[in-house]
Backbone as JSON, one array per atom type, in Angstrom:
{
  "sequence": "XXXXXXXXXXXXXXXXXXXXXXXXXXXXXXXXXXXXXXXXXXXXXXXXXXXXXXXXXXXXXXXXXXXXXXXXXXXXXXXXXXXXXXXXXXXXX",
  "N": [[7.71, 43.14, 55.19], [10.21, 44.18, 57.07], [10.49, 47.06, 59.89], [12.37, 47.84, 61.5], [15.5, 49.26, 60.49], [18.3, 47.79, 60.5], [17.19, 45.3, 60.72], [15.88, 44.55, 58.16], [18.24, 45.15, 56.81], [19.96, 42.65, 57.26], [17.83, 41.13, 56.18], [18.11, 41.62, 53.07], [20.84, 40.8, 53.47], [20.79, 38.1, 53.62], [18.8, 37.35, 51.84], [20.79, 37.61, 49.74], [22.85, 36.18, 50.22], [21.1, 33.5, 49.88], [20.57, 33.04, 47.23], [23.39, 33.08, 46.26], [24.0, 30.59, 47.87], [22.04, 28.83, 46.39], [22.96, 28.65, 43.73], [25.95, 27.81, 43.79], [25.23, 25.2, 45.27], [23.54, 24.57, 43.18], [25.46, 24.86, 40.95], [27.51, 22.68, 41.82], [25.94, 20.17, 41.73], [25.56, 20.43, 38.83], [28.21, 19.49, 38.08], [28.57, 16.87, 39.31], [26.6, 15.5, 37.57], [27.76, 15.84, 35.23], [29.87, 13.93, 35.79], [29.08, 11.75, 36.46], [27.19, 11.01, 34.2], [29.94, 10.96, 32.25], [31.01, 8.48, 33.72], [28.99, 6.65, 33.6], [29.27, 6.47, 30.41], [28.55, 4.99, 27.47], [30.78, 4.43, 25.59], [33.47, 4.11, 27.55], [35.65, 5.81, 29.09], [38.5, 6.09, 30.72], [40.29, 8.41, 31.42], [38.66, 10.8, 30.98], [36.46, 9.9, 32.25], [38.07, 9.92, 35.07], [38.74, 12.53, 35.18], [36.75, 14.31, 35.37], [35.31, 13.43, 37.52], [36.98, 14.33, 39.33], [37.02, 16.91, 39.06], [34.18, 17.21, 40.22], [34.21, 16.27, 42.45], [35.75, 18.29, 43.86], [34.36, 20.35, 43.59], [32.44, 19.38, 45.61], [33.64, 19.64, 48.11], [34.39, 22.53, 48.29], [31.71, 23.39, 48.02], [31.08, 22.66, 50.55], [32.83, 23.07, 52.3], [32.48, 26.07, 52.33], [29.61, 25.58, 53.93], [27.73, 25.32, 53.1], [26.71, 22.77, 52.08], [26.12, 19.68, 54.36], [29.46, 18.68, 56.06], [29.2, 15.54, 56.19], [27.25, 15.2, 54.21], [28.84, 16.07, 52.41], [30.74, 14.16, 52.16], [29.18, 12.03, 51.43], [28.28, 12.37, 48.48], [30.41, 12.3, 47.11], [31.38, 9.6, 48.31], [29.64, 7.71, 47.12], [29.97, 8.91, 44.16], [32.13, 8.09, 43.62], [32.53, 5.23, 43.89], [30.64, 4.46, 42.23], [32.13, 4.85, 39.86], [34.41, 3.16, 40.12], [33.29, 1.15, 40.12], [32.49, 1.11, 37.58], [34.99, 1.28, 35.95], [35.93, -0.89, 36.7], [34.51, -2.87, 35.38], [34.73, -1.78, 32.64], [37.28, -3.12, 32.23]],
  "CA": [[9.03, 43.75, 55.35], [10.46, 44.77, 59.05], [10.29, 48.19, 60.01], [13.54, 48.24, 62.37], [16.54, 49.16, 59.24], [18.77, 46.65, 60.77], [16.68, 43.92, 60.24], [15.75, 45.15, 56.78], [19.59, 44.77, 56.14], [19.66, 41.62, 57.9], [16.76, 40.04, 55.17], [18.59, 41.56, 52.13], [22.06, 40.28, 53.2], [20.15, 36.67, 53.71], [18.21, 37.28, 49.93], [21.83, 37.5, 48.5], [23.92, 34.69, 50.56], [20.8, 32.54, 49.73], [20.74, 33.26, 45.93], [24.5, 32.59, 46.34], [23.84, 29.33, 47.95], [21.63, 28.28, 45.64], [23.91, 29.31, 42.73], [26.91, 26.74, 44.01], [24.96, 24.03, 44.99], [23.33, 23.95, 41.51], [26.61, 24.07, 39.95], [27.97, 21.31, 42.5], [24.8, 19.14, 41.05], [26.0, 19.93, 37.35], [30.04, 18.45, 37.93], [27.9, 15.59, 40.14], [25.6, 14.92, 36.51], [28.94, 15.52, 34.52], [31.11, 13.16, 36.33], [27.84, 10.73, 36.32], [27.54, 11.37, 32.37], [31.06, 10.62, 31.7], [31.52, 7.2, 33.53], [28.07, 5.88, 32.53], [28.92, 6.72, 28.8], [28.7, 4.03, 26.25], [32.3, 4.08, 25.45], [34.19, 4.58, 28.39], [36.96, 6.98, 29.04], [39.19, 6.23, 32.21], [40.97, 9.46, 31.48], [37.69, 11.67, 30.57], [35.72, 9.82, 33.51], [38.5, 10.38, 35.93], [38.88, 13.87, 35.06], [34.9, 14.86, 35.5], [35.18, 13.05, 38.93], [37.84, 14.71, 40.3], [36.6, 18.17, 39.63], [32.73, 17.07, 40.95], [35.04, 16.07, 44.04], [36.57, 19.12, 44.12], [33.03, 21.18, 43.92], [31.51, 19.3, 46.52], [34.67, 20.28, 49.0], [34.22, 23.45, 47.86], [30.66, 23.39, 48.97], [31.35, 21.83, 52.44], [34.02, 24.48, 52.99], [31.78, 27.33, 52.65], [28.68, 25.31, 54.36], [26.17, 25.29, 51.81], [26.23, 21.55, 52.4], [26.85, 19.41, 55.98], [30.62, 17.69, 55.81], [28.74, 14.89, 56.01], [26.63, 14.93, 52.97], [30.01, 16.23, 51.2], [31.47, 12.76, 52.07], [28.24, 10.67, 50.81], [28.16, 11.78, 47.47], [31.57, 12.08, 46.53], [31.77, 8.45, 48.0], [28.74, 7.03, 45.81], [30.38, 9.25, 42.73], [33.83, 7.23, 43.3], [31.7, 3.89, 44.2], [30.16, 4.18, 40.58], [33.16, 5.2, 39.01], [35.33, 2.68, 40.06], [32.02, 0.02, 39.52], [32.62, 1.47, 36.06], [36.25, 1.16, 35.75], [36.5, -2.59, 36.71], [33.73, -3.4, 34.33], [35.61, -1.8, 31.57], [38.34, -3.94, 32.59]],
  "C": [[9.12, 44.35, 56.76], [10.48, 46.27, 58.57], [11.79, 49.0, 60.53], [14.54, 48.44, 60.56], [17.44, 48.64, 60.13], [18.44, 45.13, 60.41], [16.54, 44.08, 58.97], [16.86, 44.55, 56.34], [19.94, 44.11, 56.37], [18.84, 40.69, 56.38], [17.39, 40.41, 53.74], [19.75, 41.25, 52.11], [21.83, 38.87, 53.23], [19.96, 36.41, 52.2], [19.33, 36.72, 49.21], [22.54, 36.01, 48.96], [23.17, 33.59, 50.28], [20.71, 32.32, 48.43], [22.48, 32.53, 45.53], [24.55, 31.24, 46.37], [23.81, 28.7, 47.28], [22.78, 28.04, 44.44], [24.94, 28.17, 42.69], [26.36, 25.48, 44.45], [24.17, 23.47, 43.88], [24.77, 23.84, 40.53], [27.46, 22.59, 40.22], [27.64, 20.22, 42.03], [25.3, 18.96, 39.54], [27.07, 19.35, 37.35], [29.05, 17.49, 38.29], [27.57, 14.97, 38.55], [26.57, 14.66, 35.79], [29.13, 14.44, 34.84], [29.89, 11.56, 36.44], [28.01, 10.08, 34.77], [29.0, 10.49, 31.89], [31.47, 9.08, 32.42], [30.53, 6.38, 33.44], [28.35, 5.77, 30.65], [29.2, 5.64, 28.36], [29.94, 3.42, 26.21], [32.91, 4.92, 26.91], [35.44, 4.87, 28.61], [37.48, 6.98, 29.81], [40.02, 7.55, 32.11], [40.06, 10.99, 31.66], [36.69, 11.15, 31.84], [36.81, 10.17, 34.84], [38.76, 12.06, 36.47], [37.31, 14.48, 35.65], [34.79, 14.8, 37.09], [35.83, 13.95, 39.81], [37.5, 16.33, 40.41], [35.05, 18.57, 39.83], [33.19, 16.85, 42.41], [35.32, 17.22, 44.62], [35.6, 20.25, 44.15], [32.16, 20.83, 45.13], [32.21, 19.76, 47.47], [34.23, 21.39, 49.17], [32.77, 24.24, 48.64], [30.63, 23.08, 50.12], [31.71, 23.37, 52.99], [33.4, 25.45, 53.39], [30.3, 27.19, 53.26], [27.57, 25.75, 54.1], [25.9, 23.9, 52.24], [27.11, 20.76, 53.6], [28.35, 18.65, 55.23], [30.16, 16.25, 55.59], [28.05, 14.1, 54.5], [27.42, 14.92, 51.67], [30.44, 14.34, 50.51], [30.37, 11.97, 51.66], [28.37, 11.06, 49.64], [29.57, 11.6, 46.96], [31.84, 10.26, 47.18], [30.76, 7.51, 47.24], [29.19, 7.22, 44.61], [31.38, 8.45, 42.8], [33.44, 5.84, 43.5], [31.76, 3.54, 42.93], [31.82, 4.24, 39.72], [34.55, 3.9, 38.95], [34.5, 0.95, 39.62], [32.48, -0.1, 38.11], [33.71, 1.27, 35.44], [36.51, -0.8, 35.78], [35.38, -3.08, 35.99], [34.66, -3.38, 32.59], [36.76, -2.7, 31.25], [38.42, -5.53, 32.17]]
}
């Protein structure tokens, strides 16, 4: 632990924004597994897989925005999740 109290308050405002971090890009990962989940399923649901997608889309943004994750990485999975999804859609088809 530092000695200076600046830095001190410095490493416990880090502790929390990285706890935070963590926090939203594990929920980001659960819509991602959802929205996975729902247009792999068995019987497929173009209304119940579009829905999952759009708010795993709308978490990874989310994450970008507040740069937890690069813009970059936003735009790869959300375009692999809509890749699959639409893989999935013209199969059903």
């Amino acid at each position: 632990m530092p000695n200076i109290k600046s830095v001190k308050k410095d490493v416990i405002k880090s502790r929390k924004n990285h706890l935070r971090n963590v926090a939203a890009k594990s929920a980001m990962k659960t819509f991602i597994k959802k929205a996975r989940l729902a247009v792999d399923a068995h019987e497929f649901d173009a209304a119940a897989s579009t829905e999952a997608v759009r708010i795993a889309c709308k978490a990874v943004d989310k994450t970008a925005e507040r740069g937890i994750i690069h813009r970059n990485q936003a735009s790869r999975r959300k375009s692999r999740l809509m890749k699959r999804a639409n893989k999935a859609a013209a199969a059903a088809v």
